[in-house]
C-alpha positions in Angstrom: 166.5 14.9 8.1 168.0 13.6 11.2 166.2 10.1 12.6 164.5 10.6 16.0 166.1 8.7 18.6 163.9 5.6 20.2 162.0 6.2 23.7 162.9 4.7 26.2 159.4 3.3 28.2 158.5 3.5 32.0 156.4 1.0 32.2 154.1 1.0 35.3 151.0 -1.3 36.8 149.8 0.3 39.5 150.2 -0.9 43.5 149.6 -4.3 45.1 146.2 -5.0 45.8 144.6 -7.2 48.2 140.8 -8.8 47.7 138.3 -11.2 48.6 137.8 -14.4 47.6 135.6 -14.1 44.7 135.7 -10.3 44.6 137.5 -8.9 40.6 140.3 -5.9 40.9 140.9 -3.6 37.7 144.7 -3.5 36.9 146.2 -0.5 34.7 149.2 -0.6 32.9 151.2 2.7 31.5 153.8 4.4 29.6 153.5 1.9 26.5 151.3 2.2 23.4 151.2 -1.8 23.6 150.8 -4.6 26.3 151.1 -7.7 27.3 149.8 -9.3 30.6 151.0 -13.0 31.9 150.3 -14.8 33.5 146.9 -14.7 32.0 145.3 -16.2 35.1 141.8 -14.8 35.9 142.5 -11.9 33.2 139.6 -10.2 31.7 142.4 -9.6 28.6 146.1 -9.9 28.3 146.7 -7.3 25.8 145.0 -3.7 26.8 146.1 -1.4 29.4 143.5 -2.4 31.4 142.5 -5.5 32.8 140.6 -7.2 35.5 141.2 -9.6 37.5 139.5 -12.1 39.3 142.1 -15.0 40.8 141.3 -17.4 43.6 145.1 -17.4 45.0 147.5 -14.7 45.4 149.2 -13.9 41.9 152.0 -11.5 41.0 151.2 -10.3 37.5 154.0 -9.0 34.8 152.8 -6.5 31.9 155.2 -5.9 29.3 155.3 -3.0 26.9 156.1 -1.6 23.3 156.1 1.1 21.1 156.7 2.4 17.7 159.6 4.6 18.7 160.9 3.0 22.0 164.1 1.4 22.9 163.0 -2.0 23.5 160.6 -3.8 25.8 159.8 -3.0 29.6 158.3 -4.7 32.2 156.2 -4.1 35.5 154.9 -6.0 38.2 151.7 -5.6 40.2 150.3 -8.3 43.0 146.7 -9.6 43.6 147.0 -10.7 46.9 143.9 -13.3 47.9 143.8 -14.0 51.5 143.0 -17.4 52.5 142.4 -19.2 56.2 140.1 -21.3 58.1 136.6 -20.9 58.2 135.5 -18.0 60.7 134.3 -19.4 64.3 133.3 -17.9 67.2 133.1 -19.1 71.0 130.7 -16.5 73.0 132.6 -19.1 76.3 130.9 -21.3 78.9 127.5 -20.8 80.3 127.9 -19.8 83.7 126.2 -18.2 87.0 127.2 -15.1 88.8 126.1 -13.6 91.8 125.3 -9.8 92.9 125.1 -6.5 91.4 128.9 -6.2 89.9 129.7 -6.4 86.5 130.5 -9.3 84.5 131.9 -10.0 81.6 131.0 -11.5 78.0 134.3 -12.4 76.6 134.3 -14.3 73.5 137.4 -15.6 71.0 137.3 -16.1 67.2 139.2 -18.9 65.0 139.7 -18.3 61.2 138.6 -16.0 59.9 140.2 -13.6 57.1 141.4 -10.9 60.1 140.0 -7.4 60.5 137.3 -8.8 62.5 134.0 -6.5 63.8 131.8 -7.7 66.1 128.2 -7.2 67.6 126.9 -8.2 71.3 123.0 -8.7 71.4 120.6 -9.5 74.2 118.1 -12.6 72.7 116.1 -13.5 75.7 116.6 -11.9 79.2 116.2 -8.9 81.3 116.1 -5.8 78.5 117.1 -3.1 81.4 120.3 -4.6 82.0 121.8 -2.7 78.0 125.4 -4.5 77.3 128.3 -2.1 77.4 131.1 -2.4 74.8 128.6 -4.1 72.8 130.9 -4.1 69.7 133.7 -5.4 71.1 135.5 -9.0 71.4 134.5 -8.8 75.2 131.6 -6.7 76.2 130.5 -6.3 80.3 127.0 -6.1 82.1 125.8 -4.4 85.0 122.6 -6.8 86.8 119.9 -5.4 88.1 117.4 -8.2 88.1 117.7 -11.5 88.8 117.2 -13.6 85.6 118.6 -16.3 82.8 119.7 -14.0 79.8 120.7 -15.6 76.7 123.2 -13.3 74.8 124.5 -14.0 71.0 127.6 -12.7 69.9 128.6 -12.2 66.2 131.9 -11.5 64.0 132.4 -10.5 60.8 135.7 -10.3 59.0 137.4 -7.9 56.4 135.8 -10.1 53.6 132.2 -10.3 55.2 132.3 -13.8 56.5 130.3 -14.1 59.5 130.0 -16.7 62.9 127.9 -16.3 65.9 127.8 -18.5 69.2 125.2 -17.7 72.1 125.7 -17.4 76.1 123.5 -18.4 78.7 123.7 -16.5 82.3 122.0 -16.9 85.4 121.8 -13.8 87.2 121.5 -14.0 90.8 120.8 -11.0 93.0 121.0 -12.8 96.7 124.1 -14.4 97.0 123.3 -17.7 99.2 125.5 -20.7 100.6 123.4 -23.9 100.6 124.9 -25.9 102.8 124.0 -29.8 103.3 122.9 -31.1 106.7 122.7 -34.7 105.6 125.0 -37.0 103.1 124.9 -40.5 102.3 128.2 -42.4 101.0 126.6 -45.3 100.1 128.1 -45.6 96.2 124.4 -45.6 95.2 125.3 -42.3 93.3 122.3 -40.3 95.4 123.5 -37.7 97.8 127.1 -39.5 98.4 129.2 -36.1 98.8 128.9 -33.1 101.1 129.3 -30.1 98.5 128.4 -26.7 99.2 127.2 -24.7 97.0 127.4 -21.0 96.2 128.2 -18.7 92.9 130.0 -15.1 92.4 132.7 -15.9 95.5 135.6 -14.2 95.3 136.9 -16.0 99.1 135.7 -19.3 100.6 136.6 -21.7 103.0 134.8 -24.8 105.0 136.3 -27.4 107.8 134.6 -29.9 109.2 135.6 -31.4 112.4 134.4 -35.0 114.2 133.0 -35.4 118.2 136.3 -35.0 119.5 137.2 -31.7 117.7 139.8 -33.3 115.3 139.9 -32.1 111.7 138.5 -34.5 108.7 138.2 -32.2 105.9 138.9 -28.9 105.3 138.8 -27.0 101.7 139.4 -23.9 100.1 137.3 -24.7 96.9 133.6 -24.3 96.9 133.3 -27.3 93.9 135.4 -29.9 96.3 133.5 -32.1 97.8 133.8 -34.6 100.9 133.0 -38.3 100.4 133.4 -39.2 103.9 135.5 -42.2 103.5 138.0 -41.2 106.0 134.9 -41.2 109.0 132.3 -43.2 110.9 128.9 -42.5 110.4 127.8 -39.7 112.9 127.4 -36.4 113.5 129.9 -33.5 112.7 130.3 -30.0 113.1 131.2 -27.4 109.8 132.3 -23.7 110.1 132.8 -22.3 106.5 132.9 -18.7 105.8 133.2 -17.2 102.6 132.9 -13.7 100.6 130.8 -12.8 97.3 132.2 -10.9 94.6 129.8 -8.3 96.1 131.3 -7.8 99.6 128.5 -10.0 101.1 130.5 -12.5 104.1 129.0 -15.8 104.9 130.0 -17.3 108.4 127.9 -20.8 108.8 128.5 -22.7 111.4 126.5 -26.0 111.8 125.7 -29.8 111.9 126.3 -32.5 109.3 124.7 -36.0 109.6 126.8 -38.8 107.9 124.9 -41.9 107.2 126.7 -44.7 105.3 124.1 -47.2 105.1 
């Protein structure tokens, strides 16, 4: 009787796998009638078909196989892939003012994290008519229709569940206004030494002021830069500033500033 002739094996393990820290995979081995898993890290057993697997790092596994009838040993390889990063953190950005009925924005940005991040926009104190749109996305918009301070919280979650919120503050304002100084002081005693103007949600803006005899001292094209009024004499001056909100309202003032330096 003629001897059979050995096997040859096809050993396989199955596809690369990627988990959570602290999450297990089950691994399965085939085409062998014995195995033999290594490195043994994190492995349920090293010596059956099946096996799971729980490593904190990313490991590349081998299983070898036998048989009675085979032509030798044969290997496979399978990867547990464990993602690792910095913790997840999220910025919901600077409190801030705006001004009129158009849309503004919640924009927020994320640090860490272990990627496929979801995230959730929610109103926690404020004006409940004004709904957020894009409310699960990284930067969501609302439409004002009543002036007040809303406080909105912002939340992601990653791929392995790990969540980080971070909360907003904005002062709506309906009636876009210019408040515009008649008086400054820059006397270094840190009360009232600047003329600033000041005004939210302006798209345009610019102010001059001019001395007695018409000549320019200050002109500006930033609402946040002040004049400290050390190029002048005390006195009286005239301003023209006109501006435009993000709204289409136009401001055109046009008035008189009191310097006193004493």
């Amino acid at each position: 009787m003629a001897a059979t002739a050995p096997t040859p094996l096809n050993i396989t393990a199955g596809s690369d796998v990627t988990i959570c820290p602290g999450v297990s995979t089950t691994l399965t081995a085939s085409g062998a009638l014995y195995y033999s898993w290594s490195p043994p890290t994190a492995l349920s057993s090293t010596t059956t078909a099946i096996t799971n697997a729980n490593p904190t790092s990313t490991v590349t596994y081998t299983v070898t196989g036998d048989g009675e009838c085979s032509t030798g040993p044969a290997t496979a390889t399978v990867t547990v892939t464990v993602p690792t990063g910095q913790t997840l953190a999220i910025d919901a950005g600077p409190d801030q003012e705006v001004c009129g009925t158009d849309p503004f924005n919640l924009s927020a940005a994320t640090t860490g994290g272990l990627a496929g991040n979801t995230y959730a926009w929610t109103l926690v104190s404020g004006t409940v008519a004004d709904s957020i749109n894009n409310p699960t996305s990284i930067t969501a918009f609302v439409t004002p229709t009543v002036e007040n301070t809303n406080t909105y919280q912002v939340t992601v979650t990653d791929s392995c569940g790990n969540t980080a919120s971070d909360m907003v503050i904005i002062n709506v304002i309906l009636d876009c206004k210019l408040n515009v100084p008649n008086v400054f002081t820059p006397n270094g005693d840190g009360k009232n030494d600047y003329f600033l103007v000041s005004g939210v949600g302006l798209k345009s803006y610019s102010a001059s002021i001019f001395d007695r005899w018409g000549r320019k001292v200050f002109e500006s094209v930033d609402v946040k830069q002040s004049w400290d009024g050390k190029n002048a004499d005390d006195g009286t001056f005239y301003y023209v500033i006109k501006a435009e909100s993000n709204a289409g309202k136009l401001f055109d003032e046009k008035g008189y500033l009191l310097r006193i330096g004493k």
